[in-house]
C-alpha positions as a Markdown table, in Angstrom:
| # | Residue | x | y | z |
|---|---|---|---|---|
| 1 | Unk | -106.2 | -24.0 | 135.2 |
| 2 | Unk | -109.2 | -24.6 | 137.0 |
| 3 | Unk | -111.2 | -28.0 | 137.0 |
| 4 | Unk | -114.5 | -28.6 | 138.5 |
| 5 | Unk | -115.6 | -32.2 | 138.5 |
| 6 | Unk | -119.6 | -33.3 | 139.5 |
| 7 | Unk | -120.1 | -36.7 | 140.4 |
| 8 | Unk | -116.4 | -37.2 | 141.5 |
| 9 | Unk | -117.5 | -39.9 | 143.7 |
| 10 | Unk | -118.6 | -42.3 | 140.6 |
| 11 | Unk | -116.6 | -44.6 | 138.7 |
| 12 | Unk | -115.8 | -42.0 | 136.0 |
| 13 | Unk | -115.4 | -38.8 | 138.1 |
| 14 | Unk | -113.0 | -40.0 | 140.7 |
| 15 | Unk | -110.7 | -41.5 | 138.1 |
| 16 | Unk | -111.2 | -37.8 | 136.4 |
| 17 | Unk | -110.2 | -36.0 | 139.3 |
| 18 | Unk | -107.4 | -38.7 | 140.2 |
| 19 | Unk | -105.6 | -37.8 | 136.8 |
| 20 | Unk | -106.2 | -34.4 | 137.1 |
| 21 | Unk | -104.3 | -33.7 | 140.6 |
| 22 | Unk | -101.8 | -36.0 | 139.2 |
| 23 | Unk | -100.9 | -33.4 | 137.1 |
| 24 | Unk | -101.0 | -30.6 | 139.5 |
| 25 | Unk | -104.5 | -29.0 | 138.1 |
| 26 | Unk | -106.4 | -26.8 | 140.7 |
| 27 | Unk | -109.2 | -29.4 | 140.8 |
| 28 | Unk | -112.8 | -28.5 | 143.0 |
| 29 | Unk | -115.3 | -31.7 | 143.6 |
| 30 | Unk | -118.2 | -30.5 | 145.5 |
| 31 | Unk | -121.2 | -32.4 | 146.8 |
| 32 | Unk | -124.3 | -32.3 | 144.7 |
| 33 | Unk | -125.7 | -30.4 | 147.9 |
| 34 | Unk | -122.5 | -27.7 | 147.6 |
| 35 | Unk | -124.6 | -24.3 | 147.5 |
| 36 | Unk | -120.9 | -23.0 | 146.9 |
| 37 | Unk | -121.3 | -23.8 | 143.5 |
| 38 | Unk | -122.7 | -20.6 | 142.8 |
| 39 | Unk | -121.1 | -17.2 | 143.1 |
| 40 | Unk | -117.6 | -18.2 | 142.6 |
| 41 | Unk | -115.8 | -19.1 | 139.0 |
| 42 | Unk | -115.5 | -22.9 | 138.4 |
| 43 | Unk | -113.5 | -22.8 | 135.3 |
| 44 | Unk | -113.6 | -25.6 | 133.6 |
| 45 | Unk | -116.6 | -27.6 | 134.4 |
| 46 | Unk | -117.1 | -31.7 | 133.3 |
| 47 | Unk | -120.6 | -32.9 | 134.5 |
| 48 | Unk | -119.8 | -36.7 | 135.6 |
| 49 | Unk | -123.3 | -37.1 | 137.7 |
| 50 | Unk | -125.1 | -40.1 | 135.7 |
| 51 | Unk | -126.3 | -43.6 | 136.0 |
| 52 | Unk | -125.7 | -47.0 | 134.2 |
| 53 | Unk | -126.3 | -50.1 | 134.2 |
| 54 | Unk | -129.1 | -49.6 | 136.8 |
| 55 | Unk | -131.5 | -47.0 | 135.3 |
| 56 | Unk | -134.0 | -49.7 | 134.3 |
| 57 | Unk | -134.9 | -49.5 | 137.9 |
| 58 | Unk | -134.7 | -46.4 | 138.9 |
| 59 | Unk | -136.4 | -44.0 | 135.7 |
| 60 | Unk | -136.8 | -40.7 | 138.5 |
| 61 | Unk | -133.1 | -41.2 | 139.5 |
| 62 | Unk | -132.5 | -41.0 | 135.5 |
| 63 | Unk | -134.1 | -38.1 | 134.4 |
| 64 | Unk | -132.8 | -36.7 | 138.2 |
| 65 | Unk | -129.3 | -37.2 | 137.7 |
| 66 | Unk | -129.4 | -36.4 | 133.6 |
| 67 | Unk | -131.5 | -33.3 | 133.0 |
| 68 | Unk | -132.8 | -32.2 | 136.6 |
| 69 | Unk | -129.3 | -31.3 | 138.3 |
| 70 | Unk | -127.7 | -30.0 | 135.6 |
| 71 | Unk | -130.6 | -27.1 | 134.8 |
| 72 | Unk | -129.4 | -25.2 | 138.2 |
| 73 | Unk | -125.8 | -25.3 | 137.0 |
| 74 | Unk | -126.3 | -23.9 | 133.2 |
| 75 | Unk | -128.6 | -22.1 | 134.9 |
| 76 | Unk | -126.6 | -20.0 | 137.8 |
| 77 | Unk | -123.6 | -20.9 | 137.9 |
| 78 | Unk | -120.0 | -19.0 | 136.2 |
| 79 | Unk | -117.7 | -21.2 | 134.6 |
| 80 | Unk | -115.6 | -21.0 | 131.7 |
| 81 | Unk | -116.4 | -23.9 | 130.0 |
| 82 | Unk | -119.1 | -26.8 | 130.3 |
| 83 | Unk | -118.3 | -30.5 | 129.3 |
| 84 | Unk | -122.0 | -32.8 | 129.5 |
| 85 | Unk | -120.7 | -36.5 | 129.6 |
| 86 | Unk | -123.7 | -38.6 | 127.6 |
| 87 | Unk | -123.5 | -42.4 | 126.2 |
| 88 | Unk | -123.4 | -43.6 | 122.5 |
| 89 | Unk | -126.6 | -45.5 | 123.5 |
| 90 | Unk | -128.2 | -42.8 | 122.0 |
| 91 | Unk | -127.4 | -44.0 | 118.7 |
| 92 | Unk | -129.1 | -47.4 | 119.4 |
| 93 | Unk | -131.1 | -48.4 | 115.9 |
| 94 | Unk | -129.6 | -45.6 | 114.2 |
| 95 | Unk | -127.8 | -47.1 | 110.9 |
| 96 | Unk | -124.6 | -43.6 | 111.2 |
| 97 | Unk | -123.0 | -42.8 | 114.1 |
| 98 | Unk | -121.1 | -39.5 | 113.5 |
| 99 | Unk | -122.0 | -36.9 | 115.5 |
| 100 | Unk | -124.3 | -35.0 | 113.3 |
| 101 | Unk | -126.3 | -38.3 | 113.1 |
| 102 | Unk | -130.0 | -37.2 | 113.5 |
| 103 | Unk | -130.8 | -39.3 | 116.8 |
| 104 | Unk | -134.4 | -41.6 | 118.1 |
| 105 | Unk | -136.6 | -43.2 | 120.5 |
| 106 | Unk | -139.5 | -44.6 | 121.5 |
| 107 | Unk | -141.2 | -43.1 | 124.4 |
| 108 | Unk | -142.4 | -46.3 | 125.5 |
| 109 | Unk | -139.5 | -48.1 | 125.6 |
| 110 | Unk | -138.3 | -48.6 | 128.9 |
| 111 | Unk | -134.4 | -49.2 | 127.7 |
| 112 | Unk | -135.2 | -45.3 | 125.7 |
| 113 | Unk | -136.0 | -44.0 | 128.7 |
| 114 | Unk | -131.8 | -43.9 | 129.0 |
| 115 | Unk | -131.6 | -42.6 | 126.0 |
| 116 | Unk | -134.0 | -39.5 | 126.1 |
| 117 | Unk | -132.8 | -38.3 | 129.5 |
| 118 | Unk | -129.3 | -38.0 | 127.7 |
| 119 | Unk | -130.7 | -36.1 | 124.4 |
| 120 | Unk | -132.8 | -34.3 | 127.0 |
| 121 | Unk | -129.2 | -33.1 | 128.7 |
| 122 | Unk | -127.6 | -32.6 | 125.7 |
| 123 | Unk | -130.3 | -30.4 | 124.1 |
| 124 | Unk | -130.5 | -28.2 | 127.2 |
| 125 | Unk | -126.4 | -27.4 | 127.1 |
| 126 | Unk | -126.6 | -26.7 | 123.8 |
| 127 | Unk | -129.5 | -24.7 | 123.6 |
| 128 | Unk | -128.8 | -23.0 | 126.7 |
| 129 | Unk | -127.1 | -19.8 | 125.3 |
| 130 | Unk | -124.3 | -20.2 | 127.6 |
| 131 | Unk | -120.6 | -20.4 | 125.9 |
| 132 | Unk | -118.2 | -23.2 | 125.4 |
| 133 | Unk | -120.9 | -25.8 | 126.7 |
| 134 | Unk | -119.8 | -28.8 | 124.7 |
| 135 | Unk | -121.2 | -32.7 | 124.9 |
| 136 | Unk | -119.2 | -36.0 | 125.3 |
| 137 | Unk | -120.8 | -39.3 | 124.6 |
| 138 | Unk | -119.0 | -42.1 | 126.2 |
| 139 | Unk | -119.1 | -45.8 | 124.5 |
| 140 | Unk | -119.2 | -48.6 | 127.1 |
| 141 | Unk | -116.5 | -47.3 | 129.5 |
| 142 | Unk | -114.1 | -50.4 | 131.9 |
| 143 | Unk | -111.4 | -50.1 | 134.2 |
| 144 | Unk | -111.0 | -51.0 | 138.1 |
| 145 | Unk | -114.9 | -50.8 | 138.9 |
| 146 | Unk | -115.2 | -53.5 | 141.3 |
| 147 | Unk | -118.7 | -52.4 | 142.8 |
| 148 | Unk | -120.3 | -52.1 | 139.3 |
| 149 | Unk | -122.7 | -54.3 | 137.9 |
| 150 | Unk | -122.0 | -53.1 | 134.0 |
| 151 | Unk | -122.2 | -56.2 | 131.7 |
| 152 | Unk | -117.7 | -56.6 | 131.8 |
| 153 | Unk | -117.7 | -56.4 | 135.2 |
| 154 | Unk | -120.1 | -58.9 | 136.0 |
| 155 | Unk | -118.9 | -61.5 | 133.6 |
| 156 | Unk | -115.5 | -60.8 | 135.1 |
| 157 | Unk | -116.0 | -61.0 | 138.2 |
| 158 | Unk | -118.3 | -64.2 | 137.8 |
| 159 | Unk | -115.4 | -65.8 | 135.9 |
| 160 | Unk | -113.1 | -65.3 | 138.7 |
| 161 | Unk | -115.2 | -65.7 | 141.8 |
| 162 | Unk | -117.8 | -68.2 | 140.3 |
| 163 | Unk | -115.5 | -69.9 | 137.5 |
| 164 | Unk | -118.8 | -69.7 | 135.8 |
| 165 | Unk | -120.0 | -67.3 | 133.3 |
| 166 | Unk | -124.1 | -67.0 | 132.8 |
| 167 | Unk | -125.4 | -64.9 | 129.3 |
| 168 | Unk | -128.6 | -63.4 | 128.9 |
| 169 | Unk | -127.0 | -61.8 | 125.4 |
| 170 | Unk | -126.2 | -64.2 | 123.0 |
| 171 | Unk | -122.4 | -64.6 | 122.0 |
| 172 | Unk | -122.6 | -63.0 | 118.8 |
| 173 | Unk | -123.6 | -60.0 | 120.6 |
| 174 | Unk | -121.2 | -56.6 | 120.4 |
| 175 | Unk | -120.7 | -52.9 | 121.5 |
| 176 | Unk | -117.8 | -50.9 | 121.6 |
| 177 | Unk | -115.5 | -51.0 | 125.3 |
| 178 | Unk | -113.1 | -47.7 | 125.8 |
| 179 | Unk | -110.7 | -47.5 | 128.8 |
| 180 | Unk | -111.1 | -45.1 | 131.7 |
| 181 | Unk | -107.6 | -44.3 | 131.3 |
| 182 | Unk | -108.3 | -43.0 | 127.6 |
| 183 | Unk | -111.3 | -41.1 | 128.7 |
| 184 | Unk | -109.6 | -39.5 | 131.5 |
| 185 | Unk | -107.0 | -38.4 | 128.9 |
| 186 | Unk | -109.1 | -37.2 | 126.4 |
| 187 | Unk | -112.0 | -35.2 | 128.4 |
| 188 | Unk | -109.7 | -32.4 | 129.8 |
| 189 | Unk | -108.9 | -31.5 | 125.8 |
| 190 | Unk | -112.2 | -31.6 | 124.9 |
| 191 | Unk | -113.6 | -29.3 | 127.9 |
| 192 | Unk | -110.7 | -26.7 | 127.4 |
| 193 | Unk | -110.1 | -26.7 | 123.4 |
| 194 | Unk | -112.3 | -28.7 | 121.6 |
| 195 | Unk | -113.5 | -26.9 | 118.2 |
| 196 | Unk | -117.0 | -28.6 | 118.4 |
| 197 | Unk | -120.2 | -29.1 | 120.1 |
| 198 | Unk | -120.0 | -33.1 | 120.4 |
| 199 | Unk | -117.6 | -35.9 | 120.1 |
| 200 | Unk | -117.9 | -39.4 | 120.3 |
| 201 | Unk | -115.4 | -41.2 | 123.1 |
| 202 | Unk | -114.6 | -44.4 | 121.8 |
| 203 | Unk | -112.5 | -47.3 | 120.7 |
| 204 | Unk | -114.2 | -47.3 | 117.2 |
| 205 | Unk | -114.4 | -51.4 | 117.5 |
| 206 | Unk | -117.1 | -53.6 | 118.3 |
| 207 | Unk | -115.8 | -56.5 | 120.2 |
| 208 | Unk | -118.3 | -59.6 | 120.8 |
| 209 | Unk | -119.1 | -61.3 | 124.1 |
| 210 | Unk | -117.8 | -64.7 | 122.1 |
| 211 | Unk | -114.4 | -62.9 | 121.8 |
| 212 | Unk | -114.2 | -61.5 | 125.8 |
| 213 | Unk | -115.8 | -65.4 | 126.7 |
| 214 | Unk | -112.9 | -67.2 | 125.1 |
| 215 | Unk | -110.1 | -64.7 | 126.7 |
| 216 | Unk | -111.7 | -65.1 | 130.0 |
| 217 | Unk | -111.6 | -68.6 | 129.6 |
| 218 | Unk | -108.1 | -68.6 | 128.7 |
| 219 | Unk | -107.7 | -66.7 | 131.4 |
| 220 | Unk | -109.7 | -67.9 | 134.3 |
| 221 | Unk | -110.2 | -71.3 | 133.4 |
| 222 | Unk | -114.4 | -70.6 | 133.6 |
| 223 | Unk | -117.1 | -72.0 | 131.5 |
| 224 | Unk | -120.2 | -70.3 | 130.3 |
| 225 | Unk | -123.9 | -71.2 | 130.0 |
| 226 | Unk | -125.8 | -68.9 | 127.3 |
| 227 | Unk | -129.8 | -68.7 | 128.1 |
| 228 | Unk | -132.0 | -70.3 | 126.4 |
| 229 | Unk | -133.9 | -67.1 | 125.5 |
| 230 | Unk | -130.8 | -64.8 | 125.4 |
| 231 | Unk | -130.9 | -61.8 | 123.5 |
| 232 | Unk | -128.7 | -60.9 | 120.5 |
| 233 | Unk | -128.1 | -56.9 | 120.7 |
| 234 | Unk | -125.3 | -55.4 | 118.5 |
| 235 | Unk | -124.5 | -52.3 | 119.0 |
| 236 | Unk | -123.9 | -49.7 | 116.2 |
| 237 | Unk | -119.9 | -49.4 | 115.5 |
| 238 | Unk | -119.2 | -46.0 | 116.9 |
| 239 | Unk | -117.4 | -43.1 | 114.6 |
| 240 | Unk | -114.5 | -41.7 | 116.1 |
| 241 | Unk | -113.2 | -39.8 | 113.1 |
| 242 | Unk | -114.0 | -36.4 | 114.9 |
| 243 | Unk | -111.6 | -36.9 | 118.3 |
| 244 | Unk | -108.9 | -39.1 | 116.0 |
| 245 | Unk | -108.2 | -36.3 | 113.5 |
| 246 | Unk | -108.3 | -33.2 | 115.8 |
| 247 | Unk | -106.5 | -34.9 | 119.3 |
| 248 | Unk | -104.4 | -37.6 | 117.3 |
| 249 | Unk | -106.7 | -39.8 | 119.6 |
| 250 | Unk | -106.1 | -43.9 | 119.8 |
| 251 | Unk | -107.7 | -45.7 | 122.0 |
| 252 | Unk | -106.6 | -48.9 | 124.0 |
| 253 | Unk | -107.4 | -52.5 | 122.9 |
| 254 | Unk | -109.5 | -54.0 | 125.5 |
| 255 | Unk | -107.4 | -57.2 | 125.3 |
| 256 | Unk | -104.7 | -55.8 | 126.1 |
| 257 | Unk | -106.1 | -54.7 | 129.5 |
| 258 | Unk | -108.1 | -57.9 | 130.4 |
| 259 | Unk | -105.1 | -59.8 | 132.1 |
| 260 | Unk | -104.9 | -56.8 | 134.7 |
| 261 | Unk | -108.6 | -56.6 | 135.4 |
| 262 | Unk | -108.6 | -60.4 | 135.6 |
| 263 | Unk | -105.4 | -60.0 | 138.2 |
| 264 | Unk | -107.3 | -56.8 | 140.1 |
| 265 | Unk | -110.6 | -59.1 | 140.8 |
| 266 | Unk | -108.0 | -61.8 | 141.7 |
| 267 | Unk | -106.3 | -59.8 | 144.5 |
| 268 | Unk | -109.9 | -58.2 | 145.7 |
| 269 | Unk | -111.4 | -60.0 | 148.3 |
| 270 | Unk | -115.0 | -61.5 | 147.7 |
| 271 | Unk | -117.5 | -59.4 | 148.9 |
């Protein structure tokens, strides 16, 4: 079985490919530049290219990386199947989260900008005639990501290097935190067997940033200064009904894995 990963480099697609070769899969991770893309069979195909915490910054880079380089490959290239990796942001303000939930925006929202480059991408796989094109929105995904600034990360590392934690998001703020190990685990079923067009990836549990705080105090010894003007945003709890009940899918508690993330920033170097 054949595996071809884009955006191998990132966080997400090198862990991909790393769990892949572990387990002796042909695996191909070309360049984004890779014209060899086209005229050869790349089996089974998981689009990793994508960015995170900073689109806000870079809105061409967004709508490049989530709808521009993908139309060449639904386009032109032969594979067998086509897995489209999105983000549950798109069900920010939505009141469901299953995956039939009817999804919006606002155009002049800088933080929806995000969001419609995703719906963008996953309107275009799955209007794009071509079979076994299938869509994976990924919840707020942690693991060894030491050069990330996603919001875990940073308040991490800032509890371990800093012994002090700043907030701009109030503590009763929450979203939903999935492994990279469980994502890893689950994508290759859902590229090669899954029975529908989207599933949500996700631990199914909002956790608050009070509840990380007080384990990385325990942990770290830090303290933590919340802004003035910090922002409460809550997250919609994310439906995982779909992935549990046809891949016997759990997913693992994030507090279960803090002490090793707090012990890999411990034994990293500061930068």
């Amino acid at each position: 079985m054949k595996f071809t990963i884009l955006g191998a480099s990132g966080f997400i697609g090198s862990h991909l490919l790393s769990y892949l070769q572990t387990r002796n899969m042909e695996c191909f991770a070309p360049d984004r530049n890779d014209n060899t893309l086209f005229g050869t069979d790349l089996g089974h195909v998981i689009y990793c290219i994508g960015l995170t915490a900073d689109f806000r910054g870079r809105c061409f880079d967004t709508v490049r990386a989530h709808i521009c380089n993908l139309l060449p490959i639904l386009e032109k290239a032969e594979f067998e199947s086509f897995l489209y990796l999105s983000s549950t942001r798109v069900y920010a303000g939505s009141e469901r989260t299953d995956e039939d939930t009817v999804l919006g925006a606002k155009t002049a929202n800088a933080d929806d900008l995000y969001n419609l480059s995703k719906m963008m991408g996953e309107s275009l796989c799955l209007n794009s005639g071509r079979m076994n094109v299938r869509v994976a929105r990924l919840s707020n995904v942690y693991g060894n990501n030491h050069q990330s600034n996603n919001f875990l990360d940073s308040i991490i590392r800032d509890a371990v290097y800093e012994g002090r934690i700043a907030l701009s998001t109030t503590l009763e703020s929450e979203k939903d935190y999935v492994s990279v190990n469980d994502v890893v685990e689950i994508l290759p079923k859902i590229a090669t067997s899954g029975r529908h067009a989207i599933y949500n990836v996700a631990s199914g549990v909002n956790v608050s940033n009070r509840e990380l705080i007080d384990n990385l105090k325990s942990l770290t010894g830090s303290t933590v200064e919340v802004s003035n003007n910090a922002r409460d945003i809550c997250f919609p709890k994310i439906s995982i009904e779909r992935i549990r009940d046809e891949f016997n899918y759990s997913s693992t508690n994030i507090f279960d894995a803090l002490d090793d993330l707090v012990l890999t920033y411990k034994r990293q170097p500061v930068a």
